[in-house]
C-alpha positions in Angstrom: 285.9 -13.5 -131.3 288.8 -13.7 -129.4 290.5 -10.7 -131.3 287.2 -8.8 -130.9 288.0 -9.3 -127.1 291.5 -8.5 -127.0 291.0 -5.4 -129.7 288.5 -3.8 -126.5 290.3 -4.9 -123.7 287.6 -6.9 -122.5 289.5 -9.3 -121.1 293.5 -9.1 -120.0 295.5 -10.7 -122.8 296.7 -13.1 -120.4 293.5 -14.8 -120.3 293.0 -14.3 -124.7 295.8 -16.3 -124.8 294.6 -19.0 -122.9 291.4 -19.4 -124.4 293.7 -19.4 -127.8 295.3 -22.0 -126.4 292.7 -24.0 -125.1 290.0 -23.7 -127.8 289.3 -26.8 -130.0 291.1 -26.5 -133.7 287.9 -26.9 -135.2 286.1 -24.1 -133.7 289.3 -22.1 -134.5 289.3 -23.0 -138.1 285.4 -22.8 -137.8 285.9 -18.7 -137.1 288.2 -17.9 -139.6 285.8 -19.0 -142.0 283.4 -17.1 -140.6 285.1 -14.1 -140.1 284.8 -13.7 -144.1 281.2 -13.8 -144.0 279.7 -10.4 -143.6 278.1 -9.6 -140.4 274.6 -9.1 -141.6 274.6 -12.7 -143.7 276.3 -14.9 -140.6 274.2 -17.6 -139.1 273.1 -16.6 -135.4 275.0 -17.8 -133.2 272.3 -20.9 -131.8 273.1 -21.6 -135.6 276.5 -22.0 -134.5 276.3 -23.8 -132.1 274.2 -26.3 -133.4 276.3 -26.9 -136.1 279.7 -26.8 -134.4 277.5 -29.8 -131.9 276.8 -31.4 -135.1 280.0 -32.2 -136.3 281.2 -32.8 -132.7 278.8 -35.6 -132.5 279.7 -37.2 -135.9 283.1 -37.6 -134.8 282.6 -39.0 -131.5 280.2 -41.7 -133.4 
């Protein structure tokens, strides 16, 4: 997502690199995997969510 951003300038790449920066490992690893997937077979994005929530609250148990 964050390359999507920075490839049409939606937001200065000041503020890309700080969401880089800041964003959880696991939702970075998360998107690479998901970046493979074609567009038209990826889970919507409540999918997402809801899975990425999920896992979040597995490891907080």
């Amino acid at each position: 997502m964050t390359r999507f951003i920075r490839e049409r300038g939606l937001l200065p790449a000041s503020d890309v690199d700080a969401i880089i920066a800041g964003a959880p490992v696991d939702l970075i690893d998360f998107q690479r995997v998901v970046a493979d997937i074609p567009l038209a077979e990826r889970p919507t994005m409540r999918d997402w969510i809801d899975r990425f929530n999920d896992g979040v609250e597995r490891l907080a148990a």
